[in-house]
C-alpha positions as CSV (number, residue, x, y, z in Angstrom):
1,X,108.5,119.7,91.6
2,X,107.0,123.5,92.0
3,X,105.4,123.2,88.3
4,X,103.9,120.2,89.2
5,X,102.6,121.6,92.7
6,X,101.1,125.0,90.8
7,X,99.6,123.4,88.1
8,X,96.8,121.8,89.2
9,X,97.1,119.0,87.0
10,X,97.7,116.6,90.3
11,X,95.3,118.0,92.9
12,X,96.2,115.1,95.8
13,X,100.0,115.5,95.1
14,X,99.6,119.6,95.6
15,X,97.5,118.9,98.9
16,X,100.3,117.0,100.1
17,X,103.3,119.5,99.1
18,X,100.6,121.7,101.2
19,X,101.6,120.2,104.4
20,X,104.2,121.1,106.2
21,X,104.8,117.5,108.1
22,X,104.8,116.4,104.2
23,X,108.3,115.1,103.4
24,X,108.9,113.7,99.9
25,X,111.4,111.0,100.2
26,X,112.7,110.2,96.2
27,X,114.6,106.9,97.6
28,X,111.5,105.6,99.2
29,X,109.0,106.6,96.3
30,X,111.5,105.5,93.3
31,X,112.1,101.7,95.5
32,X,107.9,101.3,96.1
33,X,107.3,101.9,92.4
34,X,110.2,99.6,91.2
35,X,108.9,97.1,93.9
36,X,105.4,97.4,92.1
37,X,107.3,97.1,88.9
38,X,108.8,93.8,89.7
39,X,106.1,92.1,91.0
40,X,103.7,92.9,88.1
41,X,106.4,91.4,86.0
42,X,106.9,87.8,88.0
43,X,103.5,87.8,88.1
44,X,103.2,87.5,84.3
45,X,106.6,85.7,84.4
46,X,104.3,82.8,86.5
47,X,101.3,83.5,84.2
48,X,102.9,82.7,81.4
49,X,104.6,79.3,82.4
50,X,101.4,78.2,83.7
């Protein structure tokens, strides 16, 4: 995660690693994505019975 903070290639993830309140919670990011994720796919699921 340091590599990606210094780089620069991500400039509103660094900001937030640049707060100290900033708590990165792998659990919660990895469940919103797959959440995401699974709705994008029942939606084309329902798309493509329709």
């Amino acid at each position: 995660m340091e590599t990606i903070q210094t780089a620069g290639s991500y400039p509103t993830l660094s900001n937030l690693f640049g707060q100290v309140e900033f708590d990165l919670e792998l659990d919660t990011l990895f469940a919103a994505g797959l959440s995401r994720a699974l709705d994008g796919i029942a939606s084309l699921i329902g798309q493509s019975r329709g």
